[in-house]
C-alpha positions in Angstrom: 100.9 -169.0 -89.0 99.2 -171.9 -87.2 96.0 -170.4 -88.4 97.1 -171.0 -92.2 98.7 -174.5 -91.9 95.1 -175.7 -89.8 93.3 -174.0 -92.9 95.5 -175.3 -95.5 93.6 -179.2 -95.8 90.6 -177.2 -95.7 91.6 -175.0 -98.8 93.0 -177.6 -100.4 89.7 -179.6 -100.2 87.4 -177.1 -101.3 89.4 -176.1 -104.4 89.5 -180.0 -105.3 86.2 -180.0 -105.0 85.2 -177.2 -107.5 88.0 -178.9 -110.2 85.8 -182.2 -109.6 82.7 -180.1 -109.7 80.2 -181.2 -113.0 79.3 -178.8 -115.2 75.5 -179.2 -115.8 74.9 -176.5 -118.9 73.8 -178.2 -121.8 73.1 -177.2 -125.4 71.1 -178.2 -127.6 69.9 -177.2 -131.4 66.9 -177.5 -133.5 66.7 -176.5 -137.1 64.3 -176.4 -140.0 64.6 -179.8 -141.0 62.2 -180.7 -137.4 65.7 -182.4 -136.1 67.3 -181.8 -132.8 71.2 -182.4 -132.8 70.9 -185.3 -130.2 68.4 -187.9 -129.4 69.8 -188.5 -125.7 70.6 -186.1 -122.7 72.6 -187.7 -120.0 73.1 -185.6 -116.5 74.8 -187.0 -113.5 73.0 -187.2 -110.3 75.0 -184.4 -108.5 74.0 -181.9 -110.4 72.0 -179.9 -108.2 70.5 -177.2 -111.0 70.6 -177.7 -114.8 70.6 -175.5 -117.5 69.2 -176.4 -120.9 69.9 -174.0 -124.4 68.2 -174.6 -127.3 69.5 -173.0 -130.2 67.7 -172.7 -133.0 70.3 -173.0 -135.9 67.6 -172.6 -139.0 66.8 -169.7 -140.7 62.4 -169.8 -140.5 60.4 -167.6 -138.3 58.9 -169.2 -135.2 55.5 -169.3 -136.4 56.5 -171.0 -139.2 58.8 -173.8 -137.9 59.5 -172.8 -134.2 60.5 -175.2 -131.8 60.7 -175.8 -128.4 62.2 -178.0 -125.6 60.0 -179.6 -123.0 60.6 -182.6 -120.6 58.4 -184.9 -118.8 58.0 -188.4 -117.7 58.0 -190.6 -120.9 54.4 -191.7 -120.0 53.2 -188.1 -120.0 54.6 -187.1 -123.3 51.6 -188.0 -126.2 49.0 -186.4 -123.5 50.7 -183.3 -123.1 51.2 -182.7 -126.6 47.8 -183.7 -127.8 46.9 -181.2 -124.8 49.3 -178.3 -126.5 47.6 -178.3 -129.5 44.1 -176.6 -128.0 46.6 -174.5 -126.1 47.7 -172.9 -129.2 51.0 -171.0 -130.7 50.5 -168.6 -127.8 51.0 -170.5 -125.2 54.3 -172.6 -126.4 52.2 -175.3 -127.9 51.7 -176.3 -123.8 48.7 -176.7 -121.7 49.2 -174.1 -119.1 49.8 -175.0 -115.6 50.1 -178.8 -116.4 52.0 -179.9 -113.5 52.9 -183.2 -115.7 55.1 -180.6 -117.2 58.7 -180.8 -115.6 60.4 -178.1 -117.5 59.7 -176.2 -121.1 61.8 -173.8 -123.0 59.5 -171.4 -125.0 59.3 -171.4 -128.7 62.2 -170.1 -130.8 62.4 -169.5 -134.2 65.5 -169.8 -136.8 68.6 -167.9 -135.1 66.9 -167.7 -131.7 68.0 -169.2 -128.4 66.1 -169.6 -124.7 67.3 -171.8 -121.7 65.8 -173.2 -118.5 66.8 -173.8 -115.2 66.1 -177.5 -113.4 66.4 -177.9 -110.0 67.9 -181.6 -109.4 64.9 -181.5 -106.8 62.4 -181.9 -109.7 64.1 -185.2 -111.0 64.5 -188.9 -109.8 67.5 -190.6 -110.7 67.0 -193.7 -112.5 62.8 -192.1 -114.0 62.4 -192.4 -117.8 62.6 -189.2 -119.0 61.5 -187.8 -122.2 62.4 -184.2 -123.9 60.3 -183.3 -127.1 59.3 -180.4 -129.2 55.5 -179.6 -128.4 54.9 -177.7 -131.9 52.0 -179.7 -133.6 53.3 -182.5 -135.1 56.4 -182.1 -134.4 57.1 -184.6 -131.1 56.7 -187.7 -133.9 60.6 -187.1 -135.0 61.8 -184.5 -132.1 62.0 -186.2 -128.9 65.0 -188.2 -127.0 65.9 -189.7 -123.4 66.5 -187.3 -121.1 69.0 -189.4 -118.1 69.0 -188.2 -114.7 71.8 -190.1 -112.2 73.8 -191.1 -115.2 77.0 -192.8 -114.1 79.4 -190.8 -116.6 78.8 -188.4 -119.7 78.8 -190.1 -122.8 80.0 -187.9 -125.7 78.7 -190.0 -128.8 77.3 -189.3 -132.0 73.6 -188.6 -130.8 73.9 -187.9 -127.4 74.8 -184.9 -125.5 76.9 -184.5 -122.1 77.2 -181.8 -120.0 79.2 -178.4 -121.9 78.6 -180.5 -125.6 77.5 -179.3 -128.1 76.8 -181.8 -131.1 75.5 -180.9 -134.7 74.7 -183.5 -137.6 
């Protein structure tokens, strides 16, 4: 009994802890009209691994208006896509083994969905941050700040918080 009343603060901690615990899955769509669903991604600094989803929500084939989801610095973003385009449909629109590259989610076509894993380790809080869609041409309109060490989620029209999901 003195076992489970010494425990009890202990239990009681950890189980506050996972209530308080952020959920770092986000989702994100694209569709045929070249348009993700949000032009900012905001993700608290303790997250320690983040998952992006993109859903494609159109109806066309990849090869015809795929997309993807890549993030890098903001600085890095017109190199690596003008650096995609010699890399080709078969490899995601990316130069491969770009180390500019921070994370990528592989081209999907209309109805099709892929996700990717971030380990906070990868991020700073406080860097600019861009995401974009690599697909020639396509970075022009598809892109938005991605925030890392954002004080609080913001659910607005436009932006996307942790386990949100917006559509235009």
């Amino acid at each position: 009994m003195k076992t489970f009343r010494s425990l009890s603060p202990l239990l009681i901690l950890l189980a506050a802890r996972a209530a308080w615990a952020q959920d770092c899955h986000y989702k994100i769509e694209a569709n045929d009209q070249m348009q993700y669903n949000a032009r900012q991604m905001q993700v608290p600094a303790d997250c320690t691994d983040i998952e992006v989803t993109l859903v494609h929500t159109g109806i066309q084939m990849a090869k015809v208006m795929g997309h993807d989801w890549v993030l890098v610095k903001t600085s890095d973003m017109v190199a690596i896509a003008n650096a995609g385009l010699a890399a080709g449909f078969a490899h995601n629109w990316l130069p491969q083994g770009d180390k500019r590259i921070i994370a990528s989610i592989r081209v999907v076509g209309g109805g099709e969905s892929a996700s990717v894993h971030i380990p906070a380790s990868a991020l700073t809080p406080g860097a600019d941050y861009t995401f974009f869609c690599s697909a020639p041409g396509h970075y022009v309109v598809m892109r938005g700040r991605f925030i890392f060490g954002a004080k609080q989620s913001i659910r607005a029209a436009g932006n996307i918080s942790a386990g949100t999901t917006l559509t235009n």
